[in-house]
C-alpha positions in Angstrom: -69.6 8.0 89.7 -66.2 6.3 87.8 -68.3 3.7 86.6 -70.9 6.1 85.0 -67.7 9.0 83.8 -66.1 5.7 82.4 -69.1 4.7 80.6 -69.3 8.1 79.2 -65.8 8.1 77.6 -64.6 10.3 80.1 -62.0 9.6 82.9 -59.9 7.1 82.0 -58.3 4.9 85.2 -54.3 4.9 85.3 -52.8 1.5 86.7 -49.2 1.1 86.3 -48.1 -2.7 85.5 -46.4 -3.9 88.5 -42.7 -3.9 89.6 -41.4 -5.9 87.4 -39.3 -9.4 89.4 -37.5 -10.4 86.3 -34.8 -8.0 84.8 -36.1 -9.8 81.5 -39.3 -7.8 82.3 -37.8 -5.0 83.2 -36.9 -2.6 80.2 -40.5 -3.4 78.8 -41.8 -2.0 82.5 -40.3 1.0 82.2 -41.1 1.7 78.1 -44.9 1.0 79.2 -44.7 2.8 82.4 -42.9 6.1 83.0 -41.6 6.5 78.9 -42.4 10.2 79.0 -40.7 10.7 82.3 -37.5 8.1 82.1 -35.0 7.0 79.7 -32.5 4.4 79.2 -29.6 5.4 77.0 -28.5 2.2 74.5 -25.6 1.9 77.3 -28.0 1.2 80.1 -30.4 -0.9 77.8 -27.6 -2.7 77.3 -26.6 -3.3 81.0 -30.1 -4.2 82.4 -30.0 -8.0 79.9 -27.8 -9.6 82.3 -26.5 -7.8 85.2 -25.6 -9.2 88.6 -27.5 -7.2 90.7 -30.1 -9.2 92.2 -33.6 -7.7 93.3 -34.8 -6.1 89.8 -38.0 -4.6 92.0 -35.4 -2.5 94.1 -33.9 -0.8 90.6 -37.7 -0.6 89.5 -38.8 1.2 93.0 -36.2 3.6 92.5 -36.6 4.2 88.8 -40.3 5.2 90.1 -38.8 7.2 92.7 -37.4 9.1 89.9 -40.3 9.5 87.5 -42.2 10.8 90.3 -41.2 12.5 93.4 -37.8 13.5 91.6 -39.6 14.5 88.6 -42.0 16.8 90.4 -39.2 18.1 92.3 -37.3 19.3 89.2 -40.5 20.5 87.4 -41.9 22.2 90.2 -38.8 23.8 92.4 -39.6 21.2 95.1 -36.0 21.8 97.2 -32.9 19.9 97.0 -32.6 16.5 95.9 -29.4 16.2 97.7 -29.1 13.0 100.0 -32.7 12.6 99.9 -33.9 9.3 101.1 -35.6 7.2 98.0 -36.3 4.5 100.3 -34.7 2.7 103.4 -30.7 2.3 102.9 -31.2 3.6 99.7 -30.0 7.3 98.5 -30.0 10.1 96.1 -26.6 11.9 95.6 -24.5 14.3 92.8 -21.9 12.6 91.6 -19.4 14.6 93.2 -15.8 13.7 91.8 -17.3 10.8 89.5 -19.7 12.8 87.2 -18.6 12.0 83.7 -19.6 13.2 80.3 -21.7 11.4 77.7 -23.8 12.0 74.1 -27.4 12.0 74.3 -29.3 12.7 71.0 -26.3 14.5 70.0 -26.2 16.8 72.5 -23.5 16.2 75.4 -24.4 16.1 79.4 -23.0 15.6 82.8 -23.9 13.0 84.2 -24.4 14.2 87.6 -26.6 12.3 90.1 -26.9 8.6 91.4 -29.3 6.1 93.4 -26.9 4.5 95.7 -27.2 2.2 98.8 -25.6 3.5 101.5 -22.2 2.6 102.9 -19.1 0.9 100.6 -20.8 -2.1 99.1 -19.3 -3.3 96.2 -20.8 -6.8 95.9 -22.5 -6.4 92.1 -24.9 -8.5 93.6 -25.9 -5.6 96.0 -24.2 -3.0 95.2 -27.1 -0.2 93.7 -25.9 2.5 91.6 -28.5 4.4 88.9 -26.3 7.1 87.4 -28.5 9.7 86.1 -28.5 13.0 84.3 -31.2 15.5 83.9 -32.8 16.7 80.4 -34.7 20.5 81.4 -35.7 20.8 77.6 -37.8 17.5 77.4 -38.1 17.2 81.4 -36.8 13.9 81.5 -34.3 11.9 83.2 -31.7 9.9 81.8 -30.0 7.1 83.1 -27.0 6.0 81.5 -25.1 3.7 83.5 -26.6 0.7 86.2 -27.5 -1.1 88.4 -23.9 -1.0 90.1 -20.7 0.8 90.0 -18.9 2.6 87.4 -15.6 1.7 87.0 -13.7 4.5 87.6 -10.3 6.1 88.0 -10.6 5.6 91.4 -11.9 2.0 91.0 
């Protein structure tokens, strides 16, 4: 029956490229894969070239994580997305006392929430962060700083 709708012009099969397991890979993943559903600001373009963190597929699970199951939460009033599990050991949290303020498309946001691995790891080389803001008017998120800490006052 896909064969024949196919034939016909009609339903059209979706396939996502896979996780990317080069960060050299990576921004071109994400443009071709979830572009209407996750951006990078020019910051986090920036910090994806050469960043220490090591397993690219784990930042590329979670950005999924976020262009789907987070997206349909936000778009659909799925619950909280406070502390909810992306994956094993890894996290979804406000930003608490680190949210920070930044310039979008000349508008200005809180950066709010973050992808985090669980306990005080601050090896860049593990050490997950994905510091992200929500955008209600084009339903998107944002991500502006990763894939580790922010430096902060506290830092």
């Amino acid at each position: 029956q896909l064969q024949v709708e196919l034939s016909e012009g009609g339903v059209k099969p979706t396939v996502k490229p896979p996780f990317p397991d080069e960060w050299s890979k990576f921004i071109d993943w994400l443009d071709q894969t979830y572009l209407d559903k996750v951006q990078l600001t020019p910051a986090a373009r920036r910090m994806v070239r050469s960043p220490e963190f090591e397993d690219v597929t784990v930042i590329a699970r979670a950005v999924a994580w976020l262009a789907t199951e987070q997206h349909e939460r936000r778009i659909n009033g799925g619950g909280s997305l406070r502390d909810v599990q992306v994956e094993s050991g890894i996290l979804n949290s406000p930003c608490g006392g680190d949210t920070y303020t930044v310039n979008w498309k000349g508008r200005r946001y809180d950066v709010d929430w973050h992808i985090k691995t669980g306990g005080n790891v601050r090896d860049p080389k593990r050490c997950l962060r994905i510091y992200y803001f929500w955008e209600p008017d084009m339903e998107q998120t944002v991500i502006d700083y990763l894939p580790g800490h922010r430096r902060t006052s506290a830092t």
